[in-house]
N, C-alpha and C positions, 0 to 999 in steps of 0.2 A: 100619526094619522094614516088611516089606509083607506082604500074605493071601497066604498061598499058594493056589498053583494047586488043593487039594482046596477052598478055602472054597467056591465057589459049588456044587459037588457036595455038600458035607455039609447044605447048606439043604433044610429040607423042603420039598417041592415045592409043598404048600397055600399057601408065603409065598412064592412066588417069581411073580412078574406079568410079567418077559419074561426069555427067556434067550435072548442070542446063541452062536454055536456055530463056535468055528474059521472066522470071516468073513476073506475075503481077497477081493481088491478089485485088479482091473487092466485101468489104460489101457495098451492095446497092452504097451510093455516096462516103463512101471512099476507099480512095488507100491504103491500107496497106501496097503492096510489089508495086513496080513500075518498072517494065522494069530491073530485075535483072538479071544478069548473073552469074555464080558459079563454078567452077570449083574442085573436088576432087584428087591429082595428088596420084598415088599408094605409100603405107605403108608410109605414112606423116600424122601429126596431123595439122588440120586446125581448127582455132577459128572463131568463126561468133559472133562479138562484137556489141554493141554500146546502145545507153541509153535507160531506159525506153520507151516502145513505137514505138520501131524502125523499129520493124518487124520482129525481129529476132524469134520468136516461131512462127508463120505465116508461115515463108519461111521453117522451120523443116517441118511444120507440112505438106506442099506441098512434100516436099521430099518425107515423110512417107505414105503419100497419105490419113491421114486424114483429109487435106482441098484438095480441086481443085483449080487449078489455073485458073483465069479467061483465060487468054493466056500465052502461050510459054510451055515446054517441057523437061521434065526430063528423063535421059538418064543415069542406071545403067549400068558400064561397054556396052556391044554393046545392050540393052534391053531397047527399048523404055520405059517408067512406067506412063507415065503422069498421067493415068487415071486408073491405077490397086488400088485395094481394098487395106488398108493395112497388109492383111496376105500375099497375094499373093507377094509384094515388100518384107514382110520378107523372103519368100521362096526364094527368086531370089538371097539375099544375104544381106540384109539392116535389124540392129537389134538395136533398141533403147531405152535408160533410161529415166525415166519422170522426171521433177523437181520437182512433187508430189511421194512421193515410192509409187508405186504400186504394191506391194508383195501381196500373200494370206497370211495375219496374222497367221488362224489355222491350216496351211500347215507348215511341216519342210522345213529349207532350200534346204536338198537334193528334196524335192517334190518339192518347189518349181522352182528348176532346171529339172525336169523331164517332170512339165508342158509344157514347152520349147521346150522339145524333142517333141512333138505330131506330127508333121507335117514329122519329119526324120523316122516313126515308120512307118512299112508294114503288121502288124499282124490285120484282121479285128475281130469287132465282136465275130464269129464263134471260131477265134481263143485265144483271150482273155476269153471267157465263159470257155472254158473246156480245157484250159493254156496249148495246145500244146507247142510240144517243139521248134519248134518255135518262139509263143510267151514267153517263159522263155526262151531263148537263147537272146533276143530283150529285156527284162525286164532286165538281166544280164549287160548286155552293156549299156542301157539307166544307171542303178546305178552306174556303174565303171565310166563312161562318168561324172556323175553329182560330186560323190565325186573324180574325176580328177580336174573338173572345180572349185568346193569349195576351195580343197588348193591352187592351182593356184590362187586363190584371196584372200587368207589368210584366210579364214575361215575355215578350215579341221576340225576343232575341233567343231565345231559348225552345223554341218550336222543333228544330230537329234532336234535340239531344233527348239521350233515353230518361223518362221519369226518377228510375236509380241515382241518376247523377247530379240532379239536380239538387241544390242547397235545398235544406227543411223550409224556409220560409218560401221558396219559390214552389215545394210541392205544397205547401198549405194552397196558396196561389191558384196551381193548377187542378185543385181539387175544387176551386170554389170556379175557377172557368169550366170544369169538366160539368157542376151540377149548372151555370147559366146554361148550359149549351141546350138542356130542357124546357128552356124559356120558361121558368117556376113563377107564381104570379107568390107562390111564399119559399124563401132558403132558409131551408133551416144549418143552422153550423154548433157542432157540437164541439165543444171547446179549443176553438177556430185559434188563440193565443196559445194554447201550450208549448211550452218550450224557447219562445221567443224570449229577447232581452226587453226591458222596458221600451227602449227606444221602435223595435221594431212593432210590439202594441198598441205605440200610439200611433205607427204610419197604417196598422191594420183597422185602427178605429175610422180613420179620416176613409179610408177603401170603402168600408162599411155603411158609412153617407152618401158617398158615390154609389155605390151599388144598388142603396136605395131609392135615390134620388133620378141616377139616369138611366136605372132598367127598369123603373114604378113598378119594383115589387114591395114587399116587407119582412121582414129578416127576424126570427128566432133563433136566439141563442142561448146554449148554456155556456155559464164561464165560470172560474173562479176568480180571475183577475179583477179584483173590487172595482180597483180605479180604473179599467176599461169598461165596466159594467154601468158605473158612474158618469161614463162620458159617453157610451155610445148609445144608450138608451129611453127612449121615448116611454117607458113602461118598463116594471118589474113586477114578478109574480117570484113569491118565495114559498118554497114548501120545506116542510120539516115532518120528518116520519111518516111522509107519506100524505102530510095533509098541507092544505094551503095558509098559511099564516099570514098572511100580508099580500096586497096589489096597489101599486100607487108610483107615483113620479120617481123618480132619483131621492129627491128629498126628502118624500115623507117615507120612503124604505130608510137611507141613512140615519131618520131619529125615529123608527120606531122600536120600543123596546123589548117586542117579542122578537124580532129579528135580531141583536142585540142578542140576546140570550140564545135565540140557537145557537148562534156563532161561539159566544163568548162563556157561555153557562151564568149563572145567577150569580155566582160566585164575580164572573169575571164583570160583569157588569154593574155589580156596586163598585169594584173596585176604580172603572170608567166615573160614577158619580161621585 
């Protein structure tokens, strides 16, 4: 069983924090994204699933507005974005993690949460050269701000050391403090477990509740990690080839059997029966 095509239209529009719209997406002759629709409904975790090649970092990256969509339209809360830069969509409220870390290595992690702050900062120039008080009233707040957001993600302890140094799990960490530090009313996290052991997946799922829960945002992810996928999400959206094949709970993804067959091929899926 999957949502049908009216669920994200019967959502009242007060709980809805982004709506994609018929996104289709092409290099030269191919489709990449084909005639998608997306719906974000407010402070819920939604997973955007399915196999290699499916589309899924294509349709983020439309989101984020580092690709363009050939046609159709993205809609932050009531704010058109189709076509905005992607600072500008971060300003608006949209803040997200790469499946690559892209931290500044010889930056600490409180710097690196401060880089973050640049666009919430009002002190020009003028006022940064000769550190009006102003500008140190604005510097005060950006470092309380940054070592708020560090324990908040379990790192407190680890504020002065350079990003480099820091364990994989605590950069994943300081990667998802570095994008709160935008105040995003949606995070998106692009395959936010990689590399992790089971055990540290399941302490990243419970984070993930937290995250949603005491920052009232809502969190898109892609993952491959089935059983984090299965536990952390309020919604899943699967695409395969570029098109959408499925939207619906934990459960009605787990027994449906086009999902199933991306995954498994036809083959493997009788063998399942």
């Amino acid at each position: 069983m999957t949502t049908s095509p009216q669920t994200d239209a019967s959502l009242d529009a007060g709980t809805v924090k982004l709506h994609a719209d018929r996104i289709t997406v092409k290099f030269g002759g191919l489709v990449a994204v084909n005639d998608v629709s997306f719906t974000i409904p407010g402070q819920s975790v939604v997973s955007l699933i399915g196999p290699n090649g499916a589309g899924k970092t294509t349709f983020f990256n439309v989101l984020t507005g580092l690709y363009r969509a050939t046609s159709g339209r993205v809609v932050l809360g009531e704010t058109d974005i189709t076509n905005l830069v992607p600072h500008r969509i971060a300003a608006l409220g949209m803040a997200r993690t790469f499946q690559n870390i892209r931290l500044f290595g010889l930056m600490t992690a409180e710097e690196n949460v401060k880089v973050a702050m640049h666009s919430k900062l009002h002190s020009g120039p003028f006022h940064t050269i000769v550190r009006t008080p102003r500008q140190r009233r604005e510097e005060r707040k950006a470092q309380e701000m940054a070592r708020e957001l560090l324990e908040f993600v379990g790192i407190g302890k680890v504020a002065n050391e350079y990003a480099r140094n820091l364990s994989y799990g605590d950069q994943r960490r300081l990667e998802v403090a570095r994008a709160l530090a935008l105040e995003p009313s949606i995070l998106l996290l692009d395959e936010p477990t990689a590399g992790m052991n089971p055990q540290e997946s399941g302490r990243f799922t419970q984070f993930v509740h937290r995250v949603r829960d005491e920052k009232d945002l809502s969190v898109l992810l892609i993952e491959h990690d089935m059983s984090v996928v299965m536990q952390v999400s309020d919604r899943i959206t699967v695409l395969d080839r570029g098109e959408k094949i499925a939207e619906g709970s934990p459960d009605d993804i787990r027994s449906d059997t086009r999902v199933i067959e991306a995954y498994l091929g036809k083959s493997g899926r009788d063998k399942t029966t």
